[in-house]
C-alpha positions, 0 to 999 in steps of 0.5 A: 505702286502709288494709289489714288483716293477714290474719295469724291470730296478730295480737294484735288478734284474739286478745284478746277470745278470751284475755279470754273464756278467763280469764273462763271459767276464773275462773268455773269456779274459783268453782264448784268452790270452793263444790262443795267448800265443800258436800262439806266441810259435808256430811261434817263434819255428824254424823247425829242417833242414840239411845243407851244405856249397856250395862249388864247387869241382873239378869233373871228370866224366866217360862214359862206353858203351859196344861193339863189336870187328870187324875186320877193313877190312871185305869182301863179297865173291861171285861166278862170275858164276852161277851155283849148290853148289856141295861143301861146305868146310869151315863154319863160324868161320873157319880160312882160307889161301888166295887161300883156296877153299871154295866151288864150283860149278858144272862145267858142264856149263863151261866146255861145254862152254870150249869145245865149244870155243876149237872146235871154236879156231880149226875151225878158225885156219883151215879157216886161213889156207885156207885163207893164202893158197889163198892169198899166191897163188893170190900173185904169180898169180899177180906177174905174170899178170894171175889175177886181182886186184881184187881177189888179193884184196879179198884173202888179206881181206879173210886172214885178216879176218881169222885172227880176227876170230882166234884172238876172238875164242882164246879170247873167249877160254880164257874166258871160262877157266877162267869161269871154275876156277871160279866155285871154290871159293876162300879166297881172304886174310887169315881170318875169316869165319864170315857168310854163306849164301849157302847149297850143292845143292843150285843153287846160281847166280853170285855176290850174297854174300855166305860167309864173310870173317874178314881179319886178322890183325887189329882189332877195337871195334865198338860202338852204341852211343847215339847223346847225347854222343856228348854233352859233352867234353872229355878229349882226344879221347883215350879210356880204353877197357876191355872184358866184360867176362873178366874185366882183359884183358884190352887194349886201343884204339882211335876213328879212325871213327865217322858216320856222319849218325844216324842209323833210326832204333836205332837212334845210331851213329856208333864210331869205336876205334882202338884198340893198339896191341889188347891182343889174349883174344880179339877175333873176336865177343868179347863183350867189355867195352869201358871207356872214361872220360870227362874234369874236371871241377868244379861244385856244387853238391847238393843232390836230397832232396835239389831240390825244385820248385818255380813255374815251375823253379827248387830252393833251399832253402838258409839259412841267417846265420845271421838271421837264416831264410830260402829264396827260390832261383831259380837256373839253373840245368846243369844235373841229376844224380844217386843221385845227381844234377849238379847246373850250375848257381843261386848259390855262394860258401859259401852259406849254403843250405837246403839238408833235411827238405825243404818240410817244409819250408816257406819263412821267416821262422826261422831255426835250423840247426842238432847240433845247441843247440838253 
């Protein structure tokens, strides 16, 4: 009978287990090897990207704000007296000669007050009359020794004082003639109506503006500028003007006024232009463009898909053209525009910079540029 060896060490049990083990770790071997033959292809593999050459171009930027033309000296009319409207002759947008009526008044009020003052001027005149007649007559008496000094003196003040009293009615009379031409309203320069505020039969009190009046002859185009405006330098104070219904009627002017107040409601500053022999088309209310340009300078300007962020400052990914591989730098933006940014500082010419393909950068990484046959 033939036995077998219940040893656990015997190698004739253990060699298919030593054989399986081998084959295992052969096949891990070739496993890992090819893991690492796909990590070392990836990493060697340069990401695709589009650059440019920094190169800082002379630049000339314009700014276009809109408008209105005003006329340069504007007036609110008002009645001197109080009184009801029994008038109204003109209204807005009318063009009137100085000396034109407006409106007027009822003048009942001021004529009564006429008659009054003529009534007080013909009393007056007729106590001077009396007064004279008595000093007159205590002259002569005292001439004589049949009166005394006393009621000389008295006749003499009464006659003085008559004459005051004449004096102020006829002052007073001239006054209230002149308050009865005043309940008709009068253009005070030729013009344009440009607002009304009254109504036929409307009481109106002195000195509350009824109409305005845009005086002929020199025009302006007044603007409502942002603060910020004044940030940059422009290249003179002339200024391109163009009707906004109309771009071919142009004309040019210059800042004549700047507002050394912000408006606290639109937070606007008011910049009047005055405009040169403005052209007929640019009429009172007209909405225009005004164009002015800034200084020239130069600057570097890249693309919005260049701009990147290392941690909170703004960067750029740069490209070593020797080595070919990518390096973020920081860089100071001056301004943001439709399309494109102003790099004022962090970059020098001639280095070549990543515009498309940065989002999937890493520092140190290797690069392909469009066009390159590598």
């Amino acid at each position: 009978m033939t036995t077998h060896s219940s040893n656990p060490t015997d190698p004739l049990r253990t060699l298919p287990a030593a054989k399986a083990l081998v084959a295992a770790a052969v096949l891990a071997g070739v496993a890992l090897s090819g893991c690492n033959d796909r990590a070392s292809q990836t990493a060697a593999r340069a990401t695709l990207v589009r650059t440019t050459i920094v190169q800082p171009r002379d630049r000339q930027t314009s700014l276009t704000l809109t408008g209105e033309i005003q006329a340069r000296f504007r007036a609110d009319l008002s009645f001197r007296v109080s009184g009801r409207v029994v008038a109204r002759t003109v209204d807005v947008g009318a063009h009137v000669n100085k000396g034109d009526v407006l409106a007027r008044l009822d003048p009942a009020e001021q004529q009564a007050d006429v008659d009054a003052a003529t009534a007080a001027v013909a009393s007056a005149e007729a106590r001077l009359r009396v007064a004279k007649a008595t000093f007159e007559r205590q002259k002569a008496l005292i001439a004589s020794g049949f009166t005394t000094r006393t009621v000389y003196d008295q006749a003499q003040e009464g006659l003085r004082t008559a004459e005051g009293v004449l004096e102020a009615a006829k002052a007073q009379l001239g006054t209230s003639k002149d308050a009865l031409g005043y309940a008709a309203l009068r253009a005070e320069a030729d013009g344009v109506i440009t607002a009304r505020n009254l109504e036929v039969g409307q009481v109106v009190p002195a000195a509350q503006p009824v109409f305005s009046l845009a005086q002929d002859g020199e025009r302006d185009a007044v603007f409502e500028v942002y603060e910020s405006v004044f940030l940059g330098e422009t290249d003179s104070r002339r200024i391109t003007l163009a009707l906004v219904s109309d771009p071919a009627v142009t004309a040019t002017g210059e800042v004549r006024e700047v507002s050394p107040a912000i408006d606290a409601k639109s937070s606007t500053i008011r910049v009047k232009v005055s405009i040169d022999n403005p052209p007929a088309a640019m009429t009172l209310g007209s909405a225009v463009a005004g164009t002015v340009k800034t200084k020239a300078q130069k600057d570097i300007t890249l693309p919005w898909s260049a701009l990147m962020a290392a941690g909170r400052r703004p960067a750029v990914w740069t490209v070593d053209t020797k080595t070919k591989t990518a390096s973020l730098k920081s860089v100071t933006v001056g301004a943001y525009e439709a399309g494109q940014v102003l790099i004022k500082s962090g970059l020098e010419p001639g280095e070549r910079v990543v515009v498309d393909g940065g989002k999937l950068l890493s520092v140190g990484q290797s690069v392909t540029e469009e066009g390159d046959q590598s």
